[in-house]
C-alpha positions as semicolon CSV with decimal commas, in nm:
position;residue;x (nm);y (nm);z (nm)
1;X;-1,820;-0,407;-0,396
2;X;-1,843;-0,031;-0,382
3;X;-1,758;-0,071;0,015
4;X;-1,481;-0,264;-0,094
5;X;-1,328;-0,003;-0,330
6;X;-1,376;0,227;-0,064
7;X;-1,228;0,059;0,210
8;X;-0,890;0,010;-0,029
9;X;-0,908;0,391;-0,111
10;X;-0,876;0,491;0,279
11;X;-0,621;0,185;0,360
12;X;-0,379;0,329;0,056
13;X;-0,456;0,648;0,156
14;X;-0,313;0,550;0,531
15;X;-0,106;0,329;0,423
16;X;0,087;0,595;0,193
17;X;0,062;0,871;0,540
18;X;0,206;0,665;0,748
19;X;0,540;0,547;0,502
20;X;0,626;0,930;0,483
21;X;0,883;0,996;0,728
22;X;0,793;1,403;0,801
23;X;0,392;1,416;0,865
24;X;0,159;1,622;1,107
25;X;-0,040;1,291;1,112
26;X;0,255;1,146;1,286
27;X;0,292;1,420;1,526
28;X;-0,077;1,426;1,576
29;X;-0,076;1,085;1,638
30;X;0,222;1,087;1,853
31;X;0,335;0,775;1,654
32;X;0,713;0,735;1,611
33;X;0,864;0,664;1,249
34;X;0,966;0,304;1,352
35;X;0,568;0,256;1,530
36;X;0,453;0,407;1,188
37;X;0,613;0,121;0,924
38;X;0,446;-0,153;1,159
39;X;0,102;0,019;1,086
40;X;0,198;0,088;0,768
41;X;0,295;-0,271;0,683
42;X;-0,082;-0,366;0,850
43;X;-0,268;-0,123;0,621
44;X;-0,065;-0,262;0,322
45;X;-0,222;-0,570;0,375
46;X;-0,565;-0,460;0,405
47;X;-0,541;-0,277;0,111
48;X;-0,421;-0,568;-0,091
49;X;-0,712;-0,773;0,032
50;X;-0,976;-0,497;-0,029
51;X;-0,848;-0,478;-0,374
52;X;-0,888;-0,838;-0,376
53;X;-1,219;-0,809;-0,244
54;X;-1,329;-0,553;-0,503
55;X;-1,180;-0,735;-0,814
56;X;-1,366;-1,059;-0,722
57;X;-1,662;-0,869;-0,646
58;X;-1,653;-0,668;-0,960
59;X;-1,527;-0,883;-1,173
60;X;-1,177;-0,869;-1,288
61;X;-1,059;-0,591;-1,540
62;X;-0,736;-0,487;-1,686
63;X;-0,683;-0,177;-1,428
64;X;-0,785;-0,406;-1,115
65;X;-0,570;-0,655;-1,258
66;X;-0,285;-0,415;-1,274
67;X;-0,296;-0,279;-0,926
68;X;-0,345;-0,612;-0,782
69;X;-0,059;-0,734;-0,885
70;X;0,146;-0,406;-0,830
71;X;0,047;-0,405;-0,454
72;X;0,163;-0,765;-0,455
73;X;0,469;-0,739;-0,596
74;X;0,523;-0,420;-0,400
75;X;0,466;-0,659;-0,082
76;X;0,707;-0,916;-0,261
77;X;0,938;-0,614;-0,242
78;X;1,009;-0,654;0,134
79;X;1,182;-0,901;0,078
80;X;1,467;-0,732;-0,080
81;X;1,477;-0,501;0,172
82;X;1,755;-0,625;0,358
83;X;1,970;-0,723;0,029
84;X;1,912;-0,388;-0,124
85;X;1,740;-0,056;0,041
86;X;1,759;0,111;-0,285
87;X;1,569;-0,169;-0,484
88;X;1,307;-0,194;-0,258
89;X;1,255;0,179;-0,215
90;X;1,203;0,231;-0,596
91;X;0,998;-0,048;-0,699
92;X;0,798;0,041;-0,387
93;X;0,785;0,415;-0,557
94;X;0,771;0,271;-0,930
95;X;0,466;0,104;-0,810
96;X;0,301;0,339;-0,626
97;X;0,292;0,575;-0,936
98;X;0,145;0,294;-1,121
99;X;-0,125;0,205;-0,796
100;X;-0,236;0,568;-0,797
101;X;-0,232;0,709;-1,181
């Protein structure tokens, strides 16, 4: 399990680089904003199922519990994307306050 927690630290880590618009990792990368959501979308999902991974393998607790479900609903969040921009941009950023505090 303490692969696992790793594994979900690097994919949020990446996963949070590549949403930001103005990066050096982009540049670096030459990766275009648009090419950078698709990968960011990917590593999204591997960080939900590492946390997965690590809750099962740890056993579930309150904090694990809490970030599961706020990476999940963050991913349910795409769905209101093309209703409302604004209401899936700030549950993605309520959530990733509560993901990384």
């Amino acid at each position: 399990a303490g692969g696992a927690i790793s594994a979900a630290n690097v994919s949020g880590f990446i996963c949070i680089l590549l949403a930001l618009r103005f990066n050096y990792a982009l540049k670096l990368l030459n990766l275009s904003f648009e090419r950078a959501l698709f990968w960011h979308k990917i590593m999204a999902i591997v960080f939900l199922v590492t946390m997965i991974i690590h809750a099962i393998g740890r056993g579930a607790n309150t904090t694990g519990l809490i970030i599961v479900c706020s990476a999940g609903i963050m991913s349910l969040a795409y769905l209101a994307k093309p209703y409302s921009f604004e209401v899936f941009y700030y549950i993605h950023l309520a959530l990733l306050v509560v993901c990384c505090a």
